[in-house]
N, C-alpha and C positions, 0 to 999 in steps of 0.2 A: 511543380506539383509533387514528384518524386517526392525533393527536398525538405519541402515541409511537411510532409506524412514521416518522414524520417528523424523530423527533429521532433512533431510530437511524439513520437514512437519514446526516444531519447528518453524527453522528457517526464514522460510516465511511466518510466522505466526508473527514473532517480527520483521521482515521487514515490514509488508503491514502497522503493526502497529502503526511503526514510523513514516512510509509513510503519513497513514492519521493522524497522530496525528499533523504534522507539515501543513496538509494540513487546516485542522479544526480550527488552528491559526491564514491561512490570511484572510483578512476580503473578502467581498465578491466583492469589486471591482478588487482584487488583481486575486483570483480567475478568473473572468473572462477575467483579461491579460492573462492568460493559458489557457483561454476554456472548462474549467470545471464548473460545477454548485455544491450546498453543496450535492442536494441527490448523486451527481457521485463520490464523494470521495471515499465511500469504495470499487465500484468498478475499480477506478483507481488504488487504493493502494493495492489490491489482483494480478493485470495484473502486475505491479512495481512490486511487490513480484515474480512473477512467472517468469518472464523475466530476473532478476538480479539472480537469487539465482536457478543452475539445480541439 
């Protein structure tokens, strides 16, 4: 049980990462075609993580 709360831990821990790391790339016009601003990246990319990955 531990284990696997730990590997999903892991796991959406290098999702949210990817998530913002590809978000931190578009420039800030791009950005606000999606509705996001730079400070909401990491908290979009942890919700993305949480939602994709149970």
């Amino acid at each position: 049980m531990l284990l696997s709360s730990m590997i999903v831990a892991v796991r959406r821990w290098a999702y949210a990462r990817s998530v913002a790391n590809e978000l931190y790339n578009l420039d800030t016009r791009d950005l606000d075609d999606v509705g996001i601003s730079r400070w909401q990246i990491r908290d979009v990319a942890r919700k993305a993580a949480r939602d994709a990955i149970a």
